[in-house]
N, C-alpha and C positions, 0 to 999 in steps of 0.2 A: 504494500500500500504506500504511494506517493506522502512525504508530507504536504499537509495542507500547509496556505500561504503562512509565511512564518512573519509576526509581527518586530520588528524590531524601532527604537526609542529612535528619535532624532541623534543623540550624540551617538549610536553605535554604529548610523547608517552614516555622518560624519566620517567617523573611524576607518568605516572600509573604505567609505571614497578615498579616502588618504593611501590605503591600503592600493588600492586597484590604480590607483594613479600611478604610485611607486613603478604597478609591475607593467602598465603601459610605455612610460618612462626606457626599463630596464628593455623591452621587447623593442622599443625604436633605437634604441642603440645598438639592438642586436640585429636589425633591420638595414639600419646604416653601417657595419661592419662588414654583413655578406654582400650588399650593394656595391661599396666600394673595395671589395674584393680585400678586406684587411680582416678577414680571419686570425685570432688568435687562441690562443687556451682561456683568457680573459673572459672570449665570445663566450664559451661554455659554462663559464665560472656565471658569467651573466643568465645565462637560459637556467642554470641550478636554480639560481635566485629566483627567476620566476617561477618556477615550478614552487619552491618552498612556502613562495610569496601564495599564490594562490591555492595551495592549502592550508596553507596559514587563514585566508581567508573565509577557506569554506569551513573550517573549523569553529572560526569567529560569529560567524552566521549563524549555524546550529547552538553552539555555545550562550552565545547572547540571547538568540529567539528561541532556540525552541527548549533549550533546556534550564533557560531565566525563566520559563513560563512552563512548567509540566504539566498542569493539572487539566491546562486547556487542551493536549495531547493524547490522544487514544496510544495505547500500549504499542498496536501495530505502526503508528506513526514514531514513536520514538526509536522500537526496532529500527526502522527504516532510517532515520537520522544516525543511530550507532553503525549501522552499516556501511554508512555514509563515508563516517570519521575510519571506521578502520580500513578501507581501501584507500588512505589519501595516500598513507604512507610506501 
C-alpha cells in the first residue's frame, strides 16, 4: 500500500528545498564537467554526494511527515514508509 500524501510543517518543506537545491547544484557541476569533457575522480566524488544527498532527503520526508505524525498512519502505510528507508541504503 502507497503512503498517502504525507503532511509536512513549512520549516521542514524549507529544509528540503535547501536540501534538493544543494543536490541540483552538485548534478550541474557534474553536468558541466562531462560537457566540457573535464572528467575527474572529483566528478564521482560529486554524483556520491548526490546520491547520499537524496537519501538523505527521502529519509527526511518520511522522518519528518510520516513518522512526526503516526497515529494518522495505517500500519500498512508505515510498513511501506520503513521499506522505503531500508532500500535507500
Amino acid at each position: 500500500m502507497p503512503i498517502k500524501k504525507i503532511k509536512l510543517s513549512e520549516l521542514d518543506k524549507k529544509e528540503l528545498m535547501t536540501s534538493i537545491k544543494k543536490i541540483i547544484g552538485q548534478l550541474q557541476a557534474v553536468s558541466y564537467t562531462i560537457e566540457s569533457d573535464k572528467v575527474t575522480s572529483s566528478t564521482f566524488t560529486q554524483l556520491l554526494a548526490v546520491k547520499g544527498g537524496a537519501s538523505k532527503v527521502c529519509k527526511d520526508i518520511i522522518s519528518k511527515g510520516v513518522l512526526g505524525d503516526l497515529k494518522s498512519y495505517s500500519m500498512e502505510e508505515l510498513d511501506s514508509a520503513l521499506n522505503v528507508i531500508f532500500k535507500l541504503d
